[in-house]
C-alpha positions as CSV (number, residue, x, y, z in Angstrom):
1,X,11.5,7.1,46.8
2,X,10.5,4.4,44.3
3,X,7.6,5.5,41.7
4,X,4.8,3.0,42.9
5,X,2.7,0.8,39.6
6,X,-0.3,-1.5,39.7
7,X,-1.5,-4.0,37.9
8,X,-5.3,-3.6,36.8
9,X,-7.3,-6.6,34.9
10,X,-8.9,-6.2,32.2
11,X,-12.5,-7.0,32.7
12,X,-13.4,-9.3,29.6
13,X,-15.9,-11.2,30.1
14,X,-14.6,-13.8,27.7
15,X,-11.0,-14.7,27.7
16,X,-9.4,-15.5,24.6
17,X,-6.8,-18.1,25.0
18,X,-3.6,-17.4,22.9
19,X,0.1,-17.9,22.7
20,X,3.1,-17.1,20.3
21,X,0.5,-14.3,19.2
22,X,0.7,-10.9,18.6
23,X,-0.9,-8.0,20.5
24,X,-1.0,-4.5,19.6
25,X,-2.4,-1.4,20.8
26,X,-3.9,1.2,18.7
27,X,-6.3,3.7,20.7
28,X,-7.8,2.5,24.0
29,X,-8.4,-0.8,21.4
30,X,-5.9,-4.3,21.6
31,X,-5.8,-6.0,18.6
32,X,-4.7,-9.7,18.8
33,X,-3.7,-11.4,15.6
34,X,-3.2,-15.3,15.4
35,X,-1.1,-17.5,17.9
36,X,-2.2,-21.0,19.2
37,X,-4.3,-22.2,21.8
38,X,-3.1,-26.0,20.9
39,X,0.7,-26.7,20.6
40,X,1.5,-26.0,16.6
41,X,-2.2,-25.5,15.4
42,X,-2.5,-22.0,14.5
43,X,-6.0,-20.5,15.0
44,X,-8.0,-18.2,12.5
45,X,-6.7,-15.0,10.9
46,X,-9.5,-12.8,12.3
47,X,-8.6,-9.9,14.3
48,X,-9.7,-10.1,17.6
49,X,-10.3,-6.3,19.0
50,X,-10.6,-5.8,22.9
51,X,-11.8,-2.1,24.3
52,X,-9.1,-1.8,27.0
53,X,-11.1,0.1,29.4
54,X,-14.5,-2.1,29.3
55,X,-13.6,-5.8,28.0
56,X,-15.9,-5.1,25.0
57,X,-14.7,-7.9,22.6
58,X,-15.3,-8.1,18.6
59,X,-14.3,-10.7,16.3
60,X,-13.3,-8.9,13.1
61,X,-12.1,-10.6,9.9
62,X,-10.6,-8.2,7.7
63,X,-10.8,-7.0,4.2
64,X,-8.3,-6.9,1.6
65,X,-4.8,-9.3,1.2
66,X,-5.7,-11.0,4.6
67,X,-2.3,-12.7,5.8
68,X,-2.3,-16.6,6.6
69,X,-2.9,-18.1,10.1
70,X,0.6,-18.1,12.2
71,X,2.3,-18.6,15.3
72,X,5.3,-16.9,16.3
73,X,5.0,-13.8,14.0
74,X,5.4,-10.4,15.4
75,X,2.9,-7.0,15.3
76,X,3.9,-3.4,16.3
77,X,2.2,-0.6,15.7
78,X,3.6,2.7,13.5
79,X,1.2,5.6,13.4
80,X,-2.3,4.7,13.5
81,X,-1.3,1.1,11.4
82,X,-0.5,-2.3,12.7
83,X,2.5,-4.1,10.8
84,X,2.8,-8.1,11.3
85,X,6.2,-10.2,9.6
86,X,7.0,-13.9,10.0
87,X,6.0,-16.8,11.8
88,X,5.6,-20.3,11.3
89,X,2.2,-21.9,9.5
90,X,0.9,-24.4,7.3
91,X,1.0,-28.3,7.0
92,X,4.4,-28.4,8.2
93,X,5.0,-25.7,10.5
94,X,7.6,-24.4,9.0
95,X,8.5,-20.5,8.7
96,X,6.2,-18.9,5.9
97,X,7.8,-17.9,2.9
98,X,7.2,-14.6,2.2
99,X,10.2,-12.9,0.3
100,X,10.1,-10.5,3.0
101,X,6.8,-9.3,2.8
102,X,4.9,-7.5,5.6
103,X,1.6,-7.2,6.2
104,X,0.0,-3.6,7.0
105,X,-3.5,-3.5,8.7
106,X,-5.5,0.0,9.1
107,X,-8.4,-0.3,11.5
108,X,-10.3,2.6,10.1
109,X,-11.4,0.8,6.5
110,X,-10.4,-2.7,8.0
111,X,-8.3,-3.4,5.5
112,X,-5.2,-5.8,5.4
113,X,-2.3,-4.6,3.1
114,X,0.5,-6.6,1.9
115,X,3.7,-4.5,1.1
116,X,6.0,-6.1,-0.9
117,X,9.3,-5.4,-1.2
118,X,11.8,-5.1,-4.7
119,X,13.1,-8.7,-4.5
120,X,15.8,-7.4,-6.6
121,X,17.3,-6.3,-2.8
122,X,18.4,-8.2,0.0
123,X,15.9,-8.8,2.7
124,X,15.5,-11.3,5.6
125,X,15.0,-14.6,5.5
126,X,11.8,-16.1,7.1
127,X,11.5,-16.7,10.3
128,X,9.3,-17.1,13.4
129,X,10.0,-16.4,17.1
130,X,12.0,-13.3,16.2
131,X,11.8,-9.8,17.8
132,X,10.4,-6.5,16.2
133,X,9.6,-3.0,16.7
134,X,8.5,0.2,15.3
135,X,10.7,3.1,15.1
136,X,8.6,6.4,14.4
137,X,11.5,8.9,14.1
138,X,13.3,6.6,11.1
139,X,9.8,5.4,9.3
140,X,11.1,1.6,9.8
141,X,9.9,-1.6,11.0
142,X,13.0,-3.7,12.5
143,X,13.3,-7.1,12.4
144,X,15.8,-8.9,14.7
145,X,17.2,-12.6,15.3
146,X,14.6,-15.5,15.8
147,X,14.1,-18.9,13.9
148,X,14.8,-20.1,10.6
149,X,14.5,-23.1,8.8
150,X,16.6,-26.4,9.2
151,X,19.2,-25.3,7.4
152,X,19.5,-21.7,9.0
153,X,18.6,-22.6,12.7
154,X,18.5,-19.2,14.8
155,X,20.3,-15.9,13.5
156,X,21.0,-12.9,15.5
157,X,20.8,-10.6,12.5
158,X,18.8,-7.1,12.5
159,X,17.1,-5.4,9.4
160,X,15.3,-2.4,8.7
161,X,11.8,-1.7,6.7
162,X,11.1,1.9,5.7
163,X,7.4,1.8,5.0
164,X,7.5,4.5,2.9
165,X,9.8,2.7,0.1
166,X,9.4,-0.9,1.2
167,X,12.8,-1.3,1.0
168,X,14.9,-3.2,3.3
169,X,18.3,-3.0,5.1
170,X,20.6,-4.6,7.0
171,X,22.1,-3.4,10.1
172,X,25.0,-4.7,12.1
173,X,24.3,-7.8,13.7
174,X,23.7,-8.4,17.5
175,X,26.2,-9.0,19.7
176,X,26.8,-12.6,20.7
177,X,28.4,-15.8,19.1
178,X,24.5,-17.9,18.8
179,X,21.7,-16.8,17.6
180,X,18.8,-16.6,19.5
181,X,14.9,-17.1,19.3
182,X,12.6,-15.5,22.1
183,X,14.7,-12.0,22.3
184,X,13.0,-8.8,23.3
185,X,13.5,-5.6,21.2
186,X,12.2,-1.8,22.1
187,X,13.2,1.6,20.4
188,X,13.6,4.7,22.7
189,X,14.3,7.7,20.8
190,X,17.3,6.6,18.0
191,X,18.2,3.6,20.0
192,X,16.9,-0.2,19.9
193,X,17.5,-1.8,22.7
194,X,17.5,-5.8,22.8
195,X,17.2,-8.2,25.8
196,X,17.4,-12.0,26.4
197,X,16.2,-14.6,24.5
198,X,16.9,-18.6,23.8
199,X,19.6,-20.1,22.3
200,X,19.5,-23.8,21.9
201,X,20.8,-24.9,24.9
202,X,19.5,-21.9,27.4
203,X,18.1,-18.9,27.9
204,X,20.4,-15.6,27.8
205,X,21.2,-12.9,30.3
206,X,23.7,-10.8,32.3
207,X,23.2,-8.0,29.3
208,X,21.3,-5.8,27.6
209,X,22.5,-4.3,24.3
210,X,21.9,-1.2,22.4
211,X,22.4,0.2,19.0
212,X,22.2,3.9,17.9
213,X,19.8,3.9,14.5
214,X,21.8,6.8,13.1
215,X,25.2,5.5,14.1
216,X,24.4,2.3,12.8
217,X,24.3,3.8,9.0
218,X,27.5,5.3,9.7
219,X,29.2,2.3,10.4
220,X,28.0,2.2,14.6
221,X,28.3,-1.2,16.5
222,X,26.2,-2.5,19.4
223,X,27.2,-1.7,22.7
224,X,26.5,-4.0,26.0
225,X,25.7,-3.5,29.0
226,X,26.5,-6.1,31.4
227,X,25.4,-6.8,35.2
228,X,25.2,-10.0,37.6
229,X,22.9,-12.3,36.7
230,X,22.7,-15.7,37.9
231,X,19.9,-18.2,38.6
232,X,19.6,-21.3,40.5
233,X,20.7,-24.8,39.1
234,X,16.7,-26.3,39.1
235,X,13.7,-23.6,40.2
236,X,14.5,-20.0,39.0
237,X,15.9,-18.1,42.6
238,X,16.5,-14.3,41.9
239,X,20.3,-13.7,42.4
240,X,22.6,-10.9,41.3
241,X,21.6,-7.0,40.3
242,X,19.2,-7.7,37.1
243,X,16.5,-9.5,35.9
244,X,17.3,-13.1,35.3
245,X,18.2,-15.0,32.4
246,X,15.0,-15.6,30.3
247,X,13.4,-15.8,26.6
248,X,9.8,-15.0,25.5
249,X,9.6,-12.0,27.7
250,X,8.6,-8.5,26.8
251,X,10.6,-5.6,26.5
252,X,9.1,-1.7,26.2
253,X,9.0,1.7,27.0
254,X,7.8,2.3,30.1
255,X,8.5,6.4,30.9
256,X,10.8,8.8,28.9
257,X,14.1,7.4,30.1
258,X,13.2,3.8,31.4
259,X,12.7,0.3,29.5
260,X,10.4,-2.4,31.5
261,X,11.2,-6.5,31.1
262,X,8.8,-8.7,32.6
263,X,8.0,-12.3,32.8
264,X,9.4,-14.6,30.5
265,X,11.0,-18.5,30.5
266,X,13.4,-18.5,33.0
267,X,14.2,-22.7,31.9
268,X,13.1,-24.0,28.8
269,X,10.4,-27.1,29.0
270,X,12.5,-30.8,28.8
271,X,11.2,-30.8,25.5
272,X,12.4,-27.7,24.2
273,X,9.1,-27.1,22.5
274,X,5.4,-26.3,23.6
275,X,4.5,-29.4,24.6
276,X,5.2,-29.4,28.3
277,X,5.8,-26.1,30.3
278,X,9.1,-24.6,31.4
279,X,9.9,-22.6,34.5
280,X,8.4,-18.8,34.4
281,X,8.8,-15.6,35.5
282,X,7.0,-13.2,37.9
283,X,8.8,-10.5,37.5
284,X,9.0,-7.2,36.8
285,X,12.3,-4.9,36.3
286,X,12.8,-1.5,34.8
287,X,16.1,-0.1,33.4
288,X,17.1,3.5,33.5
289,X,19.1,4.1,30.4
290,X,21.0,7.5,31.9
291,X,22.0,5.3,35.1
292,X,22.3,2.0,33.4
293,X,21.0,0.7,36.4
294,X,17.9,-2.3,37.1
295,X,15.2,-1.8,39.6
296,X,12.9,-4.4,40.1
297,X,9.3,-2.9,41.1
298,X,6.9,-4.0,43.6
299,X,4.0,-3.9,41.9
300,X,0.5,-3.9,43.8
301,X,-2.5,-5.3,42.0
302,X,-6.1,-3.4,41.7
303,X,-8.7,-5.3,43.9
304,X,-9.2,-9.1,44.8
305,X,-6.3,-11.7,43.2
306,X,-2.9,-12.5,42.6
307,X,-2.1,-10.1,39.4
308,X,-0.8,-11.9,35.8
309,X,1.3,-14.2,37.5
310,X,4.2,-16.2,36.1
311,X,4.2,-16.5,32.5
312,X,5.9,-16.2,29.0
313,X,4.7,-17.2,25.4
314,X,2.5,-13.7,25.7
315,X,2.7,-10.6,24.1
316,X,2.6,-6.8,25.5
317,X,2.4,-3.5,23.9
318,X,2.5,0.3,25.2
319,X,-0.3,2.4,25.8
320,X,-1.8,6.0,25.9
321,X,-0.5,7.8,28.7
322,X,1.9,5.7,30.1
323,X,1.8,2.1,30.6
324,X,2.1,-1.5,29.2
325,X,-0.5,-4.4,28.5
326,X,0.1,-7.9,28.8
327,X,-2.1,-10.5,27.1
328,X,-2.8,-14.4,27.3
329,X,0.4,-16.4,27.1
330,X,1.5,-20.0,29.0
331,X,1.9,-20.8,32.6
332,X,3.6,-23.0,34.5
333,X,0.7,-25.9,33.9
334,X,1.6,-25.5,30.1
335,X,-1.9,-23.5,29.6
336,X,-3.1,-21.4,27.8
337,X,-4.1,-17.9,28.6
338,X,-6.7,-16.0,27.8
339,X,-6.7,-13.0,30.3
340,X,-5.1,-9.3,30.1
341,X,-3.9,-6.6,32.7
342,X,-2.7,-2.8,32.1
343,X,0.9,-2.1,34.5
344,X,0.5,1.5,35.2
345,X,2.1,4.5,37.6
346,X,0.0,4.7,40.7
């Protein structure tokens, strides 16, 4: 029989409106760092701290080497510490240039740390709308794909950052012949797995690829794993045995053997951009990595409502015990959103 989740909503009593932000969760606390509530105007680099379990909300602006406003950046959390890289900011939107810099934030002094790596070494190149994640059993921050400059466009490359050298390195590069912006990365155990994701003409699926961290230094590749996925020519119609194509979803760990993908851009907006909404997700699908096999769940919500809905444009992180979070994000309206909700096992 089917393990049975629900979706619980966070009771804030103010919602704070983001996209292209970045969520983390330290504790029973959420930590929300940048994004945009208007298309390509980045809002203030306060951290904006949410107590999971009552809504409690606090604006906190930290101490220290406090990073620039941004949009498209990415946070994961490794230890007790949250790590942000990347994104896009200033007069001209552009990727900040940070000669692969990261930013290190410790809630208990409040203090925002800036670790800079030996430029001596090769490290990425900016970007924003990438993918990252935290793997504790290697020390390392990853980095993987997302959006360049003009003169780069989208890469599909993955790198490395051990936090306790701040020293980068560069892994084999994910499969496929585009680059994409909008993928979803996870690590569970040695392995990062990475899934979907935008590139330039349409959003990717009918894979999801994996790559052992301690094969990979001895000369390991990726490895796919492919399954029918197909959606309709206009409105997103769920056909085949997986989740649909899609970018600017999320990717975790959901239980010791299982990854979960939900929502996401099934169609991009006619504009490509922010400015007008494309088609969104609903969903939710785990993956068993011993069966290689998708599931979607059925997912019952706590109380009066509808659940998150469709969305994408959000971020998500994992919690104590078992569990992901969701928070803010667009909707098929093209607005902002400023509510969160906890998927957990019934």
């Amino acid at each position: 029989m089917s393990t049975k989740y629900i979706w619980t909503k966070i009771p804030v009593k103010e919602e704070i409106k983001r996209s292209s932000h970045s969520f983390c969760v330290i504790g029973n606390k959420g930590y929300i760092f940048g994004g945009e509530i208007k298309p390509r105007q980045p809002v203030d680099n306060a951290l904006h701290v949410i107590d999971l379990s009552t809504g409690v909300y606090n604006k906190v602006q930290g101490a220290g080497d406090v990073p620039d406003s941004r949009v498209g950046h990415t946070g994961v959390v490794l230890g007790e510490e949250i790590y942000v890289f990347g994104g896009r900011g200033g007069p001209d939107m552009t990727p900040l240039i940070e000669n692969g810099a990261i930013h290190r934030y410790t809630p208990s002094t409040n203090l925002w740390t800036r670790l800079r790596p030996d430029t001596s070494s090769p490290y990425p190149l900016a970007r924003s709308y990438h993918a990252s994640a935290a793997s504790p059993l290697t020390n390392q921050i990853l980095i993987h794909a997302g959006c360049g400059d003009a003169s780069t466009g989208r890469v599909n490359d993955l790198w490395a950052f051990d936090i306790s050298s701040n020293v980068w390195s560069e892994l084999p590069d994910a499969p496929g012949e585009k680059g994409r912006g909008g993928t979803a990365l996870t690590v569970l155990n040695d392995t990062v797995w990475r899934f979907g994701g935008f590139d330039g003409k349409t959003e990717i699926g009918g894979a999801i690829d994996s790559l052992s961290l301690n094969l990979s230094l001895q000369g390991g590749s990726w490895e796919s794993i492919n399954y029918d996925s197909k959606s309709g020519p206009t409105e997103l119609e769920k056909m085949g045995n997986g989740p649909g194509a899609r970018s600017v979803a999320g990717l975790l760990v959901l239980d010791k053997d299982k990854l979960v993908t939900l929502f996401g851009e099934g169609k991009p907006s006619p504009t490509g951009g922010h400015d007008s909404a494309g088609n969104f997700w609903g969903d939710v699908w785990t993956f068993d990595i011993q069966r290689n096999k998708w599931e979607e769940l059925s997912v019952e919500v706590e109380g009066q409502g509808d659940g998150p809905g469709e969305r994408g444009w959000f971020d998500s992180d994992v919690i104590q015990g078992g569990g992901v979070v969701v928070w803010g994000g667009i909707d098929s309206r093209n607005e902002r959103m400023g509510d969160g909700w906890i998927l957990k096992r019934l």
